[in-house]
N, C-alpha and C positions, 0 to 999 in steps of 0.2 A: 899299351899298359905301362903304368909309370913302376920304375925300378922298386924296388923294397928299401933301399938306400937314401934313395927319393922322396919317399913319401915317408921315411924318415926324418928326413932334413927338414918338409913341409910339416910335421908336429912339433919339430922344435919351434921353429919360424913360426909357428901357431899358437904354443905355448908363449913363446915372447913376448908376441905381440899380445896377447891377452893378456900378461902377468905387467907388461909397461902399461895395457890401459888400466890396468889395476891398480897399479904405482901412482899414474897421474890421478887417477880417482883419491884414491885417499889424502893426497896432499890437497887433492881439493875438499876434501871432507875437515880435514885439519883445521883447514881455513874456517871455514863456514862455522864450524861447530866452536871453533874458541873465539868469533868475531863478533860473540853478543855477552856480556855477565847478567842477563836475566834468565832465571832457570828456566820460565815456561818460552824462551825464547829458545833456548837449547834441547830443551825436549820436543820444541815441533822440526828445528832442524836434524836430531837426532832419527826423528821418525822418517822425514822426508830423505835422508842420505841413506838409513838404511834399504830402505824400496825402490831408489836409484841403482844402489850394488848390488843386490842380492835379490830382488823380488819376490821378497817372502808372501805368504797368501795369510798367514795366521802367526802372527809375532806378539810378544809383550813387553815392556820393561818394566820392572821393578826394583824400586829405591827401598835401601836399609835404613830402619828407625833406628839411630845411633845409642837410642836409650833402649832400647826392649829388644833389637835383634829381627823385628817380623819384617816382612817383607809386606810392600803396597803395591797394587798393581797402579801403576800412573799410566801406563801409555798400554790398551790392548787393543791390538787392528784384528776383528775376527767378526763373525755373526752374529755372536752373543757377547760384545765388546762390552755396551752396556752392565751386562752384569757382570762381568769382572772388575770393574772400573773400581776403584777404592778399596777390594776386598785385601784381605792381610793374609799372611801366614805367617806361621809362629816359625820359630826360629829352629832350622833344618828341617822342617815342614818341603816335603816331596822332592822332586830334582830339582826346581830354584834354591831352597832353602838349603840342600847338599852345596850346590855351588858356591852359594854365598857364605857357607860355614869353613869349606873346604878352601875356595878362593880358585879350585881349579875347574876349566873348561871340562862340558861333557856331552856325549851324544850318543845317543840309547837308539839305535833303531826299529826296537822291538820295547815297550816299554812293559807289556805282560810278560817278559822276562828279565824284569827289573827289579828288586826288591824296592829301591828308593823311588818309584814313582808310585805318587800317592792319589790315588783316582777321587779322593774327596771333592774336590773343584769342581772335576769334570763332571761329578754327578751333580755337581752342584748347578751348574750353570748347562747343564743336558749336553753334552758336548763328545763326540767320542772321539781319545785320543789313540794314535796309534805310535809315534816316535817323537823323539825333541832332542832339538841341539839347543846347549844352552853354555852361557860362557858369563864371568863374571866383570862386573867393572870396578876395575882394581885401582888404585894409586895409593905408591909409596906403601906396598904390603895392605895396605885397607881396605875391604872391599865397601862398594857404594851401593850397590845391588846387581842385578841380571839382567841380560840380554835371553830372550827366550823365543826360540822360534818353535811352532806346535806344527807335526802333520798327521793326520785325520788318516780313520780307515780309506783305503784305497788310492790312498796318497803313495808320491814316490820317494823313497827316503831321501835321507838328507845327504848330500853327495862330502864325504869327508875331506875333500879337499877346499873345504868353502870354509872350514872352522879357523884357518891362520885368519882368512879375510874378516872373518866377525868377529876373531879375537882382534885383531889391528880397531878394526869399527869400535870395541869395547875401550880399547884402551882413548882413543879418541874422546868416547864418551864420557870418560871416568875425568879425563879431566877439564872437557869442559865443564861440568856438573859440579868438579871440587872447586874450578875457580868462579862461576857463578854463585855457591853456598858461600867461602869465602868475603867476595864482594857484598854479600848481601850481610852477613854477620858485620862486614865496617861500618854498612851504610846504618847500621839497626845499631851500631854503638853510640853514633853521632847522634842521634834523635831519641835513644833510651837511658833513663835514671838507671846510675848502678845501681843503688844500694835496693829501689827497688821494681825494677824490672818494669815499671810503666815507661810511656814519653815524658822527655821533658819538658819543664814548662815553652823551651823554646819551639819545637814540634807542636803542643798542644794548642797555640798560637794559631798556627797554620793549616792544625786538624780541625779549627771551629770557625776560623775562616771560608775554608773551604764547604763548610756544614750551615753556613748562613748565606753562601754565595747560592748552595744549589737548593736551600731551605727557600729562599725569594723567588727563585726559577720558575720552581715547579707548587709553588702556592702551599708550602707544606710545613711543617714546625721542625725545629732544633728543641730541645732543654738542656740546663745547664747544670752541674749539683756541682757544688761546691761544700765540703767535709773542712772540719780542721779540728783536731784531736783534744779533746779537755783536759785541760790542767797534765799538760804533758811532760812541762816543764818538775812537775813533783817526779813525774818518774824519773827524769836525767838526776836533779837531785837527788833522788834514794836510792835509784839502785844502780846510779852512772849509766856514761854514755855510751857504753858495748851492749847494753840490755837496751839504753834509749833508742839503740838505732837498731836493735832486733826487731823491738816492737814497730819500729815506721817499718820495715821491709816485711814483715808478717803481715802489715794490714797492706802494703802495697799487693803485696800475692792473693790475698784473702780477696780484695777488690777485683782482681784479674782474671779471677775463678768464678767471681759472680755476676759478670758483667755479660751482653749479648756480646753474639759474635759482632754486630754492627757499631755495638757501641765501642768508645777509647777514651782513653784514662792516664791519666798524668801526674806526675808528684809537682803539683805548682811550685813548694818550695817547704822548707823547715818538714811541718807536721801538718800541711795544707793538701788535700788531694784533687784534682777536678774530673768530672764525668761528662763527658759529651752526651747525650741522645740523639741519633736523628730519628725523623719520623715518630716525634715523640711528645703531647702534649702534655697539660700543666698535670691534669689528674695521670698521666701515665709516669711522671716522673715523680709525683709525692709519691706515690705505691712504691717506685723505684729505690728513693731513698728512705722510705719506712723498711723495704724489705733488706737493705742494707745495712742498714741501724741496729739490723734484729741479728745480721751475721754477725756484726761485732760483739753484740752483747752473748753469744753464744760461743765463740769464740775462746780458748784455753790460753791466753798470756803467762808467761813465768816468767819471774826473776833468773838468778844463778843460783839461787838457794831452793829451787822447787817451788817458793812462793809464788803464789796466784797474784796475776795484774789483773784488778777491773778497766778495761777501757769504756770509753762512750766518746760520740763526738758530736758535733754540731755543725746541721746541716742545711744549706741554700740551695732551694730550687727560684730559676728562674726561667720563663720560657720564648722563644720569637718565635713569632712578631708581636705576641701580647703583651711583654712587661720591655722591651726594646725593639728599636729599628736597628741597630746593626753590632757587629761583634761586641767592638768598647762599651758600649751601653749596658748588653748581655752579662759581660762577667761582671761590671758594675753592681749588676742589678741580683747577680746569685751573691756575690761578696758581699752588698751589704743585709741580703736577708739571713748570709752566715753569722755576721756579727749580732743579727738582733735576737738570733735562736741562742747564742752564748748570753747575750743580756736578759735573755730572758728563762734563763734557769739552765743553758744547756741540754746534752744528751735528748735532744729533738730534732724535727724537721722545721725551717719556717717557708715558705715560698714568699713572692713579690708579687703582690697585685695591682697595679696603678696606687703606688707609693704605701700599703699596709701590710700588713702581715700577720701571717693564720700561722698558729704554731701546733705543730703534731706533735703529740709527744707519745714516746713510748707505753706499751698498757703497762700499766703497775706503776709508771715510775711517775 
């Protein structure tokens, strides 16, 4: 029989050695997790480090919308993973939303004796919970979202001595996740119009390039719309250039709002805008640019005085492979059916068809 002294000393030595495999572990997680600045590149390493250390059986994380407070669930490992996938909470919504309000770690072993766990989800996605540890991911006082791990009836609770290692995991995550958003916010200043929020004409380049390389590929259409704002120059005139350049960054937003998720948009330059489509032909982009013609003209412009702007602008559709063989040709060919919608009264669509041009014009006008 080994001494009591003994098998003392063997839990310390046992303790050691699992808190240095624990030590080595995390510097390896360090690594991993800050050795990529793409976000979906740190949330699969986030998931994979986590189930290395801890072998959770039902985990989730969720990122803070920096504007609204709710929480999204991005990463759920469970049964019913699928339907957590994207769902939100509102802000202090159950024991994540506490976490992330609060900023502090927490673990509930019994959650029907919880006031803040809020069984909506679970009924939502049929799921029954029994306890949660959940800890938040924190940098610099801010929190990013939560680390959440779920156990089910008949599950064995969550061993509290695991919560330093998930808060370590947490802070880990927090910042790779702040310097992956970081990097992405530079790379999106280089390739985005300040004033308003589309790409640049120098991105836009390379985004219609790209849209006629795989447009030829796969046998399928690009269109082009090219916009450039009527008589704009009267408004710098009358009501100067703080209101001139409200108005280009209202329609720069206005266009952002009304565009597909596939399509991209660009301030070519001055008070010129360009629209990509892919998988888009000639009749799917006059509709495109009639139903954008119709934003603007519903659209409320003001001066500094409350006075009412009418805008209108004039509009070039062109499409490949039918009015061009390749990029250069393409914007050619929407610029000049732009110019011939302005010679020809404005506040219209023209398109390019093997060198003529149909002009839509708005009803009424």
């Amino acid at each position: 029989m080994v001494p009591a002294h003994l098998r003392n000393n063997e839990d310390v030595v046992d303790l050691l050695s699992r808190r240095n495999a624990e030590m080595a572990s995390l510097l390896e997680i360090g690594k991993t997790l800050t050795s990529s600045l793409e976000l979906r590149d740190v949330l699969k390493g986030i998931m994979a480090q986590l189930e290395r250390l801890l072998q959770p059986q039902i985990w989730s994380l969720l990122l803070k919308d920096e504007e609204t407070g709710e929480l999204t669930f991005e990463i759920a490992v469970s049964p019913v993973s699928n339907d957590l996938k994207g769902m939100r909470l509102q802000p202090g919504q159950g024991v994540a939303g506490w976490v992330a309000q609060q900023g502090e770690a927490l673990l509930i072993p019994d959650v029907s004796k919880d006031t803040r766990f809020d069984n909506s989800v679970a009924i939502a996605v049929d799921y029954p919970v029994s306890s949660i540890a959940c800890v938040p991911l924190k940098i610099r006082e801010r929190v990013l979202g939560v680390l959440e791990l779920i156990g089910v009836d008949g599950s064995e609770p969550f061993n509290p001595e695991n919560m330093p290692l998930l808060g370590a995991l947490a802070d880990f995550a927090a910042i790779a996740i702040d310097n992956a958003r970081n990097y992405q916010r530079i790379s999106e200043l280089v390739i985005t119009d300040d004033l308003t929020g589309l790409y640049n004409a120098r991105h836009f380049h390379e985004l219609l390039e790209y849209e006629v390389v795989r447009a030829k590929r796969y046998g399928s259409q690009v269109s082009l719309l090219f916009l450039d704002l009527d008589h704009f120059k009267e408004v710098n005139d009358t009501y100067g250039h703080l209101v001139g350049s409200r108005v280009i960054a209202e329609v720069g937003h206005l266009i952002r709002r009304h565009i597909r998720s596939a399509d991209r948009a660009a301030r070519y330059g001055g008070d010129e805008y360009v629209i990509v489509l892919p998988n888009t032909g000639k009749q799917g982009a006059l509709s495109a640019a009639t139903k954008m013609l119709e934003r603007l003209h519903e659209h409320s412009f003001q001066a500094d005085s409350g006075e009412q702007i009418t805008m209108t602008a004039s509009f070039g559709v062109a499409t490949y492979p039918d009015d061009a063989p390749n990029k250069t040709e393409l914007i050619r060919a929407a610029d000049t059916a732009m110019y011939d919608a302005k010679e020809g009264g404005r506040n219209g669509v023209c398109s390019f068809e093997n060198d003529f041009i149909k002009k839509y014009e708005m009803p009424g006008k």
